[in-house]
MARKOL-458833 format. One record per residue (C-alpha): x, y, z. Coordinates in nm, 2 decimals, always signed. Each point is the difference from the previous one (the first is absolute). Example, Ala and Ser with C-alpha at 12.3 -4.5 7.8 and 13.67 -1.06 7.14 Angstrom:
# residues 2
{node {+1.23 -0.45 +0.78}}
{node {+0.14 +0.34 -0.07}}
This chain:
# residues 82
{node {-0.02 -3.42 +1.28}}
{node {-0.06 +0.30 +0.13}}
{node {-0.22 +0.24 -0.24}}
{node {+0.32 +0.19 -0.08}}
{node {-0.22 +0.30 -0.13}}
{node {-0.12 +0.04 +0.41}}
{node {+0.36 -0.08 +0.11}}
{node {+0.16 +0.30 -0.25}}
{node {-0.34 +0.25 +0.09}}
{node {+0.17 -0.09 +0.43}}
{node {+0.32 +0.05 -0.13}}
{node {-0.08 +0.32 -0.20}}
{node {-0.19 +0.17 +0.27}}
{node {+0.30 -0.09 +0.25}}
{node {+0.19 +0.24 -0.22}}
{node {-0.23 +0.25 -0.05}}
{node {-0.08 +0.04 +0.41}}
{node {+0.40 +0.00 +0.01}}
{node {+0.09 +0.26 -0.26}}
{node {-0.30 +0.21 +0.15}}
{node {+0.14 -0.04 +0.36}}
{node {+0.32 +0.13 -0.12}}
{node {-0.13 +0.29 -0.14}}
{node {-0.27 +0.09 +0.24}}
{node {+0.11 +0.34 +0.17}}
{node {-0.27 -0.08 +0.28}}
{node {+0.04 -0.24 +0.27}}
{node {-0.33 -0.16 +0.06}}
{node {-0.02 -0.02 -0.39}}
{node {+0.37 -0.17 -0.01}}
{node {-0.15 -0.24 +0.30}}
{node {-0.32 -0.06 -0.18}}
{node {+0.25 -0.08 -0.29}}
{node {+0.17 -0.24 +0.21}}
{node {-0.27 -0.21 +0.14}}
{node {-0.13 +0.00 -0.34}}
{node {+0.30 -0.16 -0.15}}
{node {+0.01 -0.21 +0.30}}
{node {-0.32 -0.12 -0.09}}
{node {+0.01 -0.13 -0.37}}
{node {+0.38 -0.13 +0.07}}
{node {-0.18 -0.26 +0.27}}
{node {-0.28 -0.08 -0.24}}
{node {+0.26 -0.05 -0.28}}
{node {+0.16 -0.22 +0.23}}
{node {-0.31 -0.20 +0.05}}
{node {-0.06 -0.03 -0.34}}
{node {+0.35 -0.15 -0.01}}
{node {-0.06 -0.25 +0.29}}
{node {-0.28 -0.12 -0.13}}
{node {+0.14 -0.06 -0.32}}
{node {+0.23 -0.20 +0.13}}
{node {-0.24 -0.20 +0.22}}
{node {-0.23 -0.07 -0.29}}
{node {+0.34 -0.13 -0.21}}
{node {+0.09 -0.20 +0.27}}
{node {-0.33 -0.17 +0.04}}
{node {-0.04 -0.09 -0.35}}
{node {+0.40 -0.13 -0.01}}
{node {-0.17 -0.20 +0.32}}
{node {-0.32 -0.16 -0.20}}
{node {+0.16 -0.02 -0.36}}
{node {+0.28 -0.24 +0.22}}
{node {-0.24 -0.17 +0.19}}
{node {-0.24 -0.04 -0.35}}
{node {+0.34 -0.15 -0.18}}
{node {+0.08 -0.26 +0.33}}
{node {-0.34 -0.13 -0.05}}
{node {+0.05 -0.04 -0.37}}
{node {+0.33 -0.16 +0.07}}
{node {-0.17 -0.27 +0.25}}
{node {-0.30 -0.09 -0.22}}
{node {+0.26 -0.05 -0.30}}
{node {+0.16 -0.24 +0.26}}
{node {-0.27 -0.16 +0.09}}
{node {-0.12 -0.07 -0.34}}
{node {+0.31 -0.13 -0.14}}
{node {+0.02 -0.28 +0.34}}
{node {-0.33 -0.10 -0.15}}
{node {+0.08 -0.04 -0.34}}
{node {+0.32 -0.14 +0.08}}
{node {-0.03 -0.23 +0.37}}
């Protein structure tokens, strides 16, 4: 999984750029604000795409790890019993 502790530190500085946009009384600082929220929303996403890559590919080897184990346990019983 995702180290959650990078994922809420994203998610925290989201809000932070946000509530600071919101309360900015100068535009470029408002804008800055606004890029920077921008900016730790898309790497929280990546942080959550990635997750869910790295899930997927284990679900993908712990299945293909369990068919082999299912064909060998074939196999060995049509030995021991032809």
């Amino acid at each position: 999984m995702t180290n959650s502790s990078n994922l809420n530190f994203y998610l925290a500085r989201v809000e932070q750029a946000r509530a600071e946009a919101e309360t900015a009384t100068l535009d470029h600082v408002r804008e800055r604000c606004r890029r920077s929220e921008a900016a730790w929303s898309a790497l929280a996403d990546r942080a959550i795409r990635s997750d869910k890559l790295r899930t997927a590919e284990a679900n993908r080897k712990a299945e293909e790890i369990a068919e082999k184990r299912h064909e060998k346990h074939i196999h060995e019983n049509r030995q021991e019993n032809p």
